[in-house]
VOKE-142339 format. One record per residue (C-alpha): x, y, z; residue in three letters. Coordinates in steps of 0.25 Angstrom, whole numbers, plus 5000, padded with zeros to 4 digits. Layout:
VOKE-142339
+------+------+------+-----+
:    x :    y :    z :   r :
+------+------+------+-----+
:    X :    Y :    Z : ALA :
...
+------+------+------+-----+
This chain:
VOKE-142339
+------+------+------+-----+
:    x :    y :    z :   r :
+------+------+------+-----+
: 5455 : 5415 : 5502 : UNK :
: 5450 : 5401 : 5499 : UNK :
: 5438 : 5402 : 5505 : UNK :
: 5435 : 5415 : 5502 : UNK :
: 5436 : 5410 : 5486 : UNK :
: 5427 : 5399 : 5487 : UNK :
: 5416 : 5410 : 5493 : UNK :
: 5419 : 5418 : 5480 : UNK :
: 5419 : 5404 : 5471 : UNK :
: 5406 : 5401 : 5478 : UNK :
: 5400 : 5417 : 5476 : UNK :
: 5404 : 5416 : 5461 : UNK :
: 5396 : 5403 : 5460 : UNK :
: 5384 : 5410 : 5466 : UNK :
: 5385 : 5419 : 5453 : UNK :
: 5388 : 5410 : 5444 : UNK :
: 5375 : 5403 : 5449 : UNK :
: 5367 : 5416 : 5447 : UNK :
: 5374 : 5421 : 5435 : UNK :
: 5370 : 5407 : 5427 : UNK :
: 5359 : 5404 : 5433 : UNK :
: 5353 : 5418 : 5425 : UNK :
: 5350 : 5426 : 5437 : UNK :
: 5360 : 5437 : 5435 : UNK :
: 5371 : 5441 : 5427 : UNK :
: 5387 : 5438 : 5429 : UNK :
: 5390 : 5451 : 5430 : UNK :
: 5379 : 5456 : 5438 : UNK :
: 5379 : 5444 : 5447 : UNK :
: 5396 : 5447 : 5450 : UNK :
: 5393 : 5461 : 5452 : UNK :
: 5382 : 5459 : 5463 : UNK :
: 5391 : 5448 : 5470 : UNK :
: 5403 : 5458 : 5469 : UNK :
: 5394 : 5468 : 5476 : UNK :
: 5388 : 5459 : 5487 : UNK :
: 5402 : 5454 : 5491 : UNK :
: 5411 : 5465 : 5492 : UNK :
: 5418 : 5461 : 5502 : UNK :
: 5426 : 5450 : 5494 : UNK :
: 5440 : 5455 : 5492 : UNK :
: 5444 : 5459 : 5478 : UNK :
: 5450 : 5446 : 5472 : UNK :
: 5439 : 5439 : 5476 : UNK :
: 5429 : 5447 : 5470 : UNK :
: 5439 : 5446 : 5457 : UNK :
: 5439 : 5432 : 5458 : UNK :
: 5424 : 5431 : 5460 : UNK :
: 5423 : 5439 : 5448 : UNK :
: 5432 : 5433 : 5439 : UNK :
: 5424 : 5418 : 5442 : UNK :
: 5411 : 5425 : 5440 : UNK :
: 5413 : 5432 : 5428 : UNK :
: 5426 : 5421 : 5421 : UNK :
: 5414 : 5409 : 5425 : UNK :
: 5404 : 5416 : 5417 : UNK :
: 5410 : 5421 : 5406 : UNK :
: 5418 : 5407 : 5402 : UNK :
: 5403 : 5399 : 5407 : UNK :
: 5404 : 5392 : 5393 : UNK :
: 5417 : 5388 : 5393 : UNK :
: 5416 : 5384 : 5407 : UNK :
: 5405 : 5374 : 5404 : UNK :
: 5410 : 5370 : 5391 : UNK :
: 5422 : 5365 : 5400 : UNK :
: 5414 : 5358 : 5413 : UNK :
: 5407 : 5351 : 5401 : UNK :
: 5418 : 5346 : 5395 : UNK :
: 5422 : 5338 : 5409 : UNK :
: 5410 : 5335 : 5418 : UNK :
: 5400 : 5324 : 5414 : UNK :
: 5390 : 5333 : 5420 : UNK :
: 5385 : 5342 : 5409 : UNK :
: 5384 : 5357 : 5413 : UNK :
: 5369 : 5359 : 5412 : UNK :
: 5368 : 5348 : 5422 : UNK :
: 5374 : 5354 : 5432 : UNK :
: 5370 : 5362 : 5444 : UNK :
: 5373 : 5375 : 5442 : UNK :
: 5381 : 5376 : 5453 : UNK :
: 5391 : 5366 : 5450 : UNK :
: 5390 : 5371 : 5435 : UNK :
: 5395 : 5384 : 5439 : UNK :
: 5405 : 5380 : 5451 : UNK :
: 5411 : 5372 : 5437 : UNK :
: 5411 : 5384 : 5429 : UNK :
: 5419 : 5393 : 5439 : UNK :
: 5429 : 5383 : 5442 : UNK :
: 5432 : 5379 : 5429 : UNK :
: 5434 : 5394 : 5427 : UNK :
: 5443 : 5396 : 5438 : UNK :
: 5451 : 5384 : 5430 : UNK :
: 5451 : 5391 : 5417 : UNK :
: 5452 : 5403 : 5420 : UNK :
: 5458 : 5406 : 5436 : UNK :
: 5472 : 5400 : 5435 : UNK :
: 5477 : 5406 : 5449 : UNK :
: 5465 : 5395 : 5455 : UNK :
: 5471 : 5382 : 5455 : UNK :
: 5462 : 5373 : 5449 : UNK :
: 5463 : 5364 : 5462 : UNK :
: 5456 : 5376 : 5469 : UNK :
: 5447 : 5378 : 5458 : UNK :
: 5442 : 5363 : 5459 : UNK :
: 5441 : 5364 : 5475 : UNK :
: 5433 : 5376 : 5476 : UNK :
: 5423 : 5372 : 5467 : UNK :
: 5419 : 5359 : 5474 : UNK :
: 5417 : 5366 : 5488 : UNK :
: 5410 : 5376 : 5479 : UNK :
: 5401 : 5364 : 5475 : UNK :
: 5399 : 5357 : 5489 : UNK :
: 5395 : 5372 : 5495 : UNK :
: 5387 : 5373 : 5486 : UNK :
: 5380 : 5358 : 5487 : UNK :
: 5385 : 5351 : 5477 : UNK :
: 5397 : 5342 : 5484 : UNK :
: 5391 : 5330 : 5478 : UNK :
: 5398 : 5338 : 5465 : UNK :
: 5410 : 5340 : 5472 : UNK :
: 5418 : 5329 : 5463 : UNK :
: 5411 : 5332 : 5450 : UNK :
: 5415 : 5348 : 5451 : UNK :
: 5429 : 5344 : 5456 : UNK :
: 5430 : 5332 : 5445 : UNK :
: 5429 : 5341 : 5434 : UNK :
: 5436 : 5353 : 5438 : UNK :
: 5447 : 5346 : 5442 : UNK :
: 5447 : 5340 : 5427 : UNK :
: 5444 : 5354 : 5421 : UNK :
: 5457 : 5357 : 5428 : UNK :
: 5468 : 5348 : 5424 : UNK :
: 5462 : 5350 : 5410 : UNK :
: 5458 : 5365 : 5408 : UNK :
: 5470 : 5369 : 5400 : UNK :
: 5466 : 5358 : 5388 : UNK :
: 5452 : 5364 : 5388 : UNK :
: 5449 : 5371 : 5375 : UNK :
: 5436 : 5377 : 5371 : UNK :
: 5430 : 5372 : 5358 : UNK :
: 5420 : 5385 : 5355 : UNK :
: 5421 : 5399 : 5354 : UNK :
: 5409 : 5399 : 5362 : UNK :
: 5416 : 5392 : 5374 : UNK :
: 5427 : 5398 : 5373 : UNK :
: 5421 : 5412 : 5375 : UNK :
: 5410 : 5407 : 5384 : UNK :
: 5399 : 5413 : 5373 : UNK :
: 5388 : 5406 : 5367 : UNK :
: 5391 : 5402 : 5354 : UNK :
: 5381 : 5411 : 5348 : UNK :
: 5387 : 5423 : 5354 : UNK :
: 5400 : 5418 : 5348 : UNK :
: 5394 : 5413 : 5335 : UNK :
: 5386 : 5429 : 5334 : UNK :
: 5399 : 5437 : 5337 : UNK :
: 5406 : 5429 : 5326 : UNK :
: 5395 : 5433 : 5315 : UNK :
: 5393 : 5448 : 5318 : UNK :
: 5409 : 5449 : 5321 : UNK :
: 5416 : 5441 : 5315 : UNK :
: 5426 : 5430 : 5323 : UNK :
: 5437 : 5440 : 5326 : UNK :
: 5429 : 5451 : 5334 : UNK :
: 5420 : 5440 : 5338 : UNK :
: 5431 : 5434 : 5346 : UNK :
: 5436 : 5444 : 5352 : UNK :
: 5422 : 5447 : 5357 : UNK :
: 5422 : 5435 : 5362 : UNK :
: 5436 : 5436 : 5369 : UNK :
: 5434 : 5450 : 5374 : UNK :
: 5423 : 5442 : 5386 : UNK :
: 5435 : 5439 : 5394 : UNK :
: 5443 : 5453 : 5393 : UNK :
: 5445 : 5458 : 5405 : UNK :
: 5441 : 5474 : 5404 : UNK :
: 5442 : 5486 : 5417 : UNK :
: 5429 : 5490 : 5419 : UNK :
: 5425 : 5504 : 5413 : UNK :
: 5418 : 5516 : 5418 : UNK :
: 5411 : 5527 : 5414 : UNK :
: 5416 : 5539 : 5422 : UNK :
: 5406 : 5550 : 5426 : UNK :
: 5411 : 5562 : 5421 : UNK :
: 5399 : 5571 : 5429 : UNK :
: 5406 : 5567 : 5442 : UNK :
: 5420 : 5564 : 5437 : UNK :
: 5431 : 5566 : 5426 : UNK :
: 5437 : 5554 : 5422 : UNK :
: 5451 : 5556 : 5428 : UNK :
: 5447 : 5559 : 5439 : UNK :
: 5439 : 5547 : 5440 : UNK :
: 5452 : 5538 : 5437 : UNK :
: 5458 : 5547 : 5448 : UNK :
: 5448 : 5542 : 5457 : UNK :
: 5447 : 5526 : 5453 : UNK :
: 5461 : 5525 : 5455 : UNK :
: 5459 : 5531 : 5469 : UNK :
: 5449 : 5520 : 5471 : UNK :
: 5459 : 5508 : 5465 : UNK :
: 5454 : 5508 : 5454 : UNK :
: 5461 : 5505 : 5440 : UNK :
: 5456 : 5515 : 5430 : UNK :
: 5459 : 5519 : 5416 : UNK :
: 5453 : 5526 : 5405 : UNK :
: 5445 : 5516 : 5395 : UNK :
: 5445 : 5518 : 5379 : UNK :
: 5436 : 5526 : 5372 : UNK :
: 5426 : 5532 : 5382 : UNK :
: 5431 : 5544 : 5388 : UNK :
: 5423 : 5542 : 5398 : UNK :
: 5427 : 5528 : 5402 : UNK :
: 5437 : 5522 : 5412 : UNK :
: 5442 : 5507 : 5415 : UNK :
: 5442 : 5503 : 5430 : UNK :
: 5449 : 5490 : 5435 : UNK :
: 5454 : 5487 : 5448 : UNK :
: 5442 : 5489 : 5458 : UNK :
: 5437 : 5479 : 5468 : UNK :
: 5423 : 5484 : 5468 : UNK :
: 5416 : 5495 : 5459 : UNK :
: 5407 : 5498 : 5470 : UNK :
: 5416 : 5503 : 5480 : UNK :
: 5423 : 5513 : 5470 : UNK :
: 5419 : 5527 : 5477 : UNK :
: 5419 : 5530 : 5464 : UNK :
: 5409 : 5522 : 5459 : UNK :
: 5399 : 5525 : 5469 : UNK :
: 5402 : 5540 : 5467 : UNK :
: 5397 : 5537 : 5451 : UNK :
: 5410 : 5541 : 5447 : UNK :
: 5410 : 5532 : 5436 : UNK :
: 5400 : 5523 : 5429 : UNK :
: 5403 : 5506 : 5424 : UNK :
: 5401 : 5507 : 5410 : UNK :
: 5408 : 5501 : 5398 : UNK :
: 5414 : 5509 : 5387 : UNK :
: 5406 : 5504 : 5377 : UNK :
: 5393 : 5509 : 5385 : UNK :
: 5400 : 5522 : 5388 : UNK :
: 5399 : 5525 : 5373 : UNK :
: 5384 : 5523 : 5368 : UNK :
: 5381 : 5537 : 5379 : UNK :
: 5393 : 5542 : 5370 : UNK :
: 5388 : 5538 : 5359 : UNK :
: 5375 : 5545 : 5362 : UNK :
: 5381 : 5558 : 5365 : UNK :
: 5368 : 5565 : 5373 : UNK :
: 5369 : 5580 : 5374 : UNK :
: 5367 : 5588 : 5388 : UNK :
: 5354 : 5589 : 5390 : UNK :
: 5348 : 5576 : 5382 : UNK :
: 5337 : 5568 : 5386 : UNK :
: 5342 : 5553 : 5386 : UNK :
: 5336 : 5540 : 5387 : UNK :
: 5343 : 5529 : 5391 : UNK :
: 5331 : 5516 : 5387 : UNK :
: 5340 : 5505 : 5394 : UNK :
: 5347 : 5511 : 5404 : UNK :
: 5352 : 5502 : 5415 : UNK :
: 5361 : 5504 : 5423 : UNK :
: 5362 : 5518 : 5418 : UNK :
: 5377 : 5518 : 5411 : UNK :
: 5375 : 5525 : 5399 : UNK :
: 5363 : 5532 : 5404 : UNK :
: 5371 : 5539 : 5415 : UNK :
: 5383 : 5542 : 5403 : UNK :
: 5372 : 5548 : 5395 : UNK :
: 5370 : 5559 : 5406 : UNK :
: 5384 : 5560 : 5409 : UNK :
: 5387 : 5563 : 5395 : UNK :
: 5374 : 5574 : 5396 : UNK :
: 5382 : 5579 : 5407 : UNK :
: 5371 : 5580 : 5418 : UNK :
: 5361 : 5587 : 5407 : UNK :
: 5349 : 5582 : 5402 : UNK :
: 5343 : 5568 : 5406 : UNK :
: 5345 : 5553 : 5403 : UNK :
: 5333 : 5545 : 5406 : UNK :
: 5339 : 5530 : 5409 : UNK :
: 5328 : 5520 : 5409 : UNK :
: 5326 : 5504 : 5410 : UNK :
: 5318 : 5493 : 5412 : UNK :
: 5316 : 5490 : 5428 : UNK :
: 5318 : 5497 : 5441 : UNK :
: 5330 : 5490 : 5442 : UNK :
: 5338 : 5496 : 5431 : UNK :
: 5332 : 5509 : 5434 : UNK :
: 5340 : 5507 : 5447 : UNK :
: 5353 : 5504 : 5443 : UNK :
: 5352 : 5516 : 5433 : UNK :
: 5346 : 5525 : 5444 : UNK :
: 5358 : 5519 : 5454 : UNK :
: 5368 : 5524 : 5444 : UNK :
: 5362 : 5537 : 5442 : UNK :
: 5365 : 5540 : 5457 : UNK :
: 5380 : 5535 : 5456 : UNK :
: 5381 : 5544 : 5445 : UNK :
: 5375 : 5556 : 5450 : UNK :
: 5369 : 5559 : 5436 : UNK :
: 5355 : 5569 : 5437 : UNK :
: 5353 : 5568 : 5421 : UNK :
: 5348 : 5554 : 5421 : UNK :
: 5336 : 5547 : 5427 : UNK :
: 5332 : 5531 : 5428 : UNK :
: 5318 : 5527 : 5421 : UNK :
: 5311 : 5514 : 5422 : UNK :
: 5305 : 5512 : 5408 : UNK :
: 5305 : 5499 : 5398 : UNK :
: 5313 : 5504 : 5385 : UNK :
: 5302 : 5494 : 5376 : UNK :
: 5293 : 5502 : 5381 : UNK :
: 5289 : 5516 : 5373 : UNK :
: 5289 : 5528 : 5382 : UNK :
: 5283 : 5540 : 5374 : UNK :
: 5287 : 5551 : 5385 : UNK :
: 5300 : 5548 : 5378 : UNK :
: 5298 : 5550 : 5363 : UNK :
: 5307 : 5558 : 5357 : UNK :
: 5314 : 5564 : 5368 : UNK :
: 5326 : 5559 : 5371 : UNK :
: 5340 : 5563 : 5363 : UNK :
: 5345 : 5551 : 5366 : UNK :
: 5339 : 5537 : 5369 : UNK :
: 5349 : 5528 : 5373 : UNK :
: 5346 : 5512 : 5371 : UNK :
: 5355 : 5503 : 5376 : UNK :
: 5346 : 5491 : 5376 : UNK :
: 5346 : 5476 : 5380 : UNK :
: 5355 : 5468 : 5372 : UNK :
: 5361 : 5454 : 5371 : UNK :
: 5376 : 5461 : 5379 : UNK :
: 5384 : 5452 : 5371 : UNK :
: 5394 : 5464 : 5371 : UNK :
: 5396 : 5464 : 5388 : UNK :
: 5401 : 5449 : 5388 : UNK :
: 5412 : 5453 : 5395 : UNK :
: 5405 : 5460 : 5406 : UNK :
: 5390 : 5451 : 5407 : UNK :
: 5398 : 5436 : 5407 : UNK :
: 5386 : 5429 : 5406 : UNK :
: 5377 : 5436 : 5397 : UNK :
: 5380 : 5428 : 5385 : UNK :
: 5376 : 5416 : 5391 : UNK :
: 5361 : 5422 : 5392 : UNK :
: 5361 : 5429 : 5380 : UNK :
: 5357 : 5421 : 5367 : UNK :
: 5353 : 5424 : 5352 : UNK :
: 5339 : 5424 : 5354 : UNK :
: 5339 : 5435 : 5366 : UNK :
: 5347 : 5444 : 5358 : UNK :
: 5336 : 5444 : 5348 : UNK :
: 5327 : 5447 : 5359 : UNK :
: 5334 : 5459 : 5364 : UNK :
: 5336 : 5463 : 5349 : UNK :
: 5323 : 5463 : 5349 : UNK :
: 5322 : 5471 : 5362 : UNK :
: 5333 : 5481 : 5356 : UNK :
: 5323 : 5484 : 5345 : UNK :
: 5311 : 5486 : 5353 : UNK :
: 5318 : 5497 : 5362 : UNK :
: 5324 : 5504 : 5350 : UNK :
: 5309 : 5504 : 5344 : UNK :
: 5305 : 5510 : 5357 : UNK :
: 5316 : 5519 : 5361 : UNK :
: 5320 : 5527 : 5350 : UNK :
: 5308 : 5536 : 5350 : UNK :
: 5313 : 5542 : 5363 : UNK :
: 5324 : 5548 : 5353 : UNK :
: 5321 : 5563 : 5349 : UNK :
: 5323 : 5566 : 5336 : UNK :
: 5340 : 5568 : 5333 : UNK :
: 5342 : 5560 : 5346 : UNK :
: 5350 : 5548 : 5350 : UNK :
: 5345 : 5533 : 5350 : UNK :
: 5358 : 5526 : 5356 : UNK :
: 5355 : 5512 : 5356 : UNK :
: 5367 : 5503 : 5363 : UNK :
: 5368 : 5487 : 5366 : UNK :
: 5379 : 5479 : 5374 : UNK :
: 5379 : 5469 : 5364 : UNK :
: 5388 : 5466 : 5352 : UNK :
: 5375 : 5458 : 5344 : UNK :
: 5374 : 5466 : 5331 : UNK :
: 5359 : 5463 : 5330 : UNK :
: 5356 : 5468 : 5343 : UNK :
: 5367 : 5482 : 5340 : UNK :
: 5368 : 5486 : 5323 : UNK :
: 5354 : 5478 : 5320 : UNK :
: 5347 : 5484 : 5330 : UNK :
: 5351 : 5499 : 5325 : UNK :
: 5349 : 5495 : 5311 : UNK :
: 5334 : 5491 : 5313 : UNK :
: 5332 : 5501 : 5321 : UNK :
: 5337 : 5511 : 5312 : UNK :
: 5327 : 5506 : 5300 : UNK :
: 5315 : 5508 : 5309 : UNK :
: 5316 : 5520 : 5317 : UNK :
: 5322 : 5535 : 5314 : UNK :
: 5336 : 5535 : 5319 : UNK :
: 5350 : 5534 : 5311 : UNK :
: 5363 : 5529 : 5316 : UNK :
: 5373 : 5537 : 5321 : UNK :
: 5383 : 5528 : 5326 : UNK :
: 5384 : 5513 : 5331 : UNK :
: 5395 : 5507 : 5339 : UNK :
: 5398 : 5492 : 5343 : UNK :
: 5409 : 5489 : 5351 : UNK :
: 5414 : 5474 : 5353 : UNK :
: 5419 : 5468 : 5367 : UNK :
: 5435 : 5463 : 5362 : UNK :
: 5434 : 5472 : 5352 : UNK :
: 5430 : 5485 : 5358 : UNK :
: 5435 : 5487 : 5372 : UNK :
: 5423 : 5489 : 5379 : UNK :
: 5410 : 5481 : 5379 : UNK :
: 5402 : 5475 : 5366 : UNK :
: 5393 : 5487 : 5364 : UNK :
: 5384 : 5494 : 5353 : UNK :
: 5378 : 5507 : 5351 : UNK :
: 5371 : 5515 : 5340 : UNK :
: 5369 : 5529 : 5341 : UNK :
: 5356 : 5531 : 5334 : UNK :
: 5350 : 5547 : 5330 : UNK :
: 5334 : 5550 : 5329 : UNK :
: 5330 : 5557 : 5314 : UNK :
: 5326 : 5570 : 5317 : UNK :
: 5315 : 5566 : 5306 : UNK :
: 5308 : 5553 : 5308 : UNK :
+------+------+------+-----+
């Protein structure tokens, strides 16, 4: 088992490389490795999970600790010795069935396969003192303690108060079953428990959504019969509700601008129950494939995928959809618990930027809407500019009136940071 764990150690250091290098995204990343190796046993996919996901979510604080006992500043390290640091001492904080002893030992014949033995003393010199003095560490910030830059903490604070903001903060680190939107064209939802549980599979009904289930216990979501059968569909509550929320009618014509992967565009025909048509379109071939890959699992005839640029004005549109569904780029502070590393790449000044990006769609967009119809405009994110300001500018400018708006909080909602605003078309302009 030994040897087996170091290969893991060493796989999730290939992915903390590539996460923190910028070339993909943690949870991206930790599902194409999970894919490729499949035939690792389940509690070393867990454990390469957990050291994947706990390294990245706790990166500042890791840091702020190596700091605190190597001479070498983090920025001047090479980033493999940067990040072999990181996971170990997250394995010391965190992992208390690994003895620290195996912890320290690993990581230096991590460090020599990798090339670095001349490193070897210096990696094991301040794990080993990390070790005998970790339980006297304390973190002197919010922002370290949380792993969150201080402006995400500092902007939590002003648009909700200490309290929720704390809780918001805390809710990172929840663990939560994954949830599932159940096909109801191919199955009823007891069956499907029915079915899950035949497969292994912990299952129970989730809060709110009738439509929803919670599913722990799995090894590997591809190997579900049931998910290969489209069955059932990943999606969070929270996202569940905004094709609720936009309550289409056997028969509509829908327009799903930002579609990718196709979650709420394939509910939206579901709730049409096989009648009319959702047109689900985005930016590049690429997401077009994902969204058409889904509509084959899900055997759905009322939906089609679209290339198309959502900036872009498309007059064979104009007025003719019932409901235009824009769930757009946003900064995804409200998915913290799922994307790990986002809130290391975001930043004030890009959130402008997608506000602005936010704006441009919605100028674009809402002529698609017939008069009486539905403009439902959804974010991930719990950044009031991007959520209420966007709907209160874009209400002064064009002819739509609120209907409703809904934000729900990660630690205070249980489900994912999410906002939607269900906006109507004036018969008369």
């Amino acid at each position: 088992m030994t040897d087996q764990r170091v290969n893991v150690r060493a796989l999730a250091l290939e992915l903390l490389l590539e996460i923190t290098s910028g070339r993909s995204f943690s949870h991206t990343a930790l599902g194409g490795a999970l894919e490729k190796h499949q035939y690792l046993d389940k509690q070393d996919r867990a454990f390469l999970t957990r050291l994947t996901e706990g390294t990245v979510e706790r990166m500042l604080e890791m840091d702020d600790i190596i700091g605190r006992y190597s001479r070498t500043p983090m920025n001047k390290m090479k980033p493999v010795i940067q990040n072999i640091l990181r996971m170990s001492v997250y394995q010391l904080r965190y992992m208390d069935r690994i003895p620290d002893a195996a912890v320290c030992n690993e990581a230096v014949k991590l460090a020599q396969r990798k090339g670095f033995g001349s490193l070897k003393g210096f990696v094991n010199g301040v794990l080993r003192t990390i070790a005998r003095e970790k339980d006297q560490i304390r973190p002197e910030s919010r922002s370290v303690e949380y792993s969150l830059p201080q402006w995400i903490v500092d902007q939590w604070t002003e648009e909700y108060g200490e309290e929720t903001a704390l809780r918001m903060m805390q809710s990172q680190y929840e663990e939560r079953p994954l949830s599932i939107r159940v096909n109801l064209q191919r199955i009823e939802k007891k069956q499907l428990m029915e079915r899950l549980r035949s497969e292994g599979v912990q299952v129970r009904e989730a809060d709110g959504v009738d439509c929803a289930l919670t599913i722990s216990g799995y090894d590997h979501l591809r190997a579900l019969p049931s998910f290969r059968e489209g069955l059932f569909y990943i999606q969070d509550v929270s996202s569940m509700r905004a094709a609720l929320m936009a309550d289409p009618k056997p028969g509509d014509y829908c327009i799903d601008v930002c579609a990718a992967p196709g979650g709420k565009s394939l509910h939206l025909a579901e709730l049409m129950k096989g009648s009319g048509m959702v047109e689900a379109r985005d930016l590049t071939d690429y997401k077009v494939g994902l969204i058409e890959e889904n509509i084959r699992r899900s055997g759905a005839g009322n939906i089609r995928a679209v290339r198309m640029d959502a900036t872009v004005p498309d007059e064979r549109s104009i007025e003719r959809a019932d409901v235009v569904l824009a769930d757009l780029p946003c900064s995804g502070l409200g998915v913290l618990g799922r994307k790990r590393d986002l809130k290391y790449r975001m930043s004030r000044e890009q959130q402008e930027e997608l506000t602005a990006l936010q704006r441009r769609i919605l100028g674009t967009v809402w002529q698609y809407v017939k008069p009486g119809g539905t403009l439902l405009y959804s974010t991930c994110t719990v950044h009031r500019e991007e959520n209420e300001g966007n709907v209160r500018w874009f209400l002064a400018r064009y002819p739509f009136f609120l209907k409703e708006q809904m934000q729900m909080l990660p630690g205070v909602d249980s489900c994912d940071g999410f906002y939607v605003a269900k906006m109507e078309r004036k018969i008369h302009d």
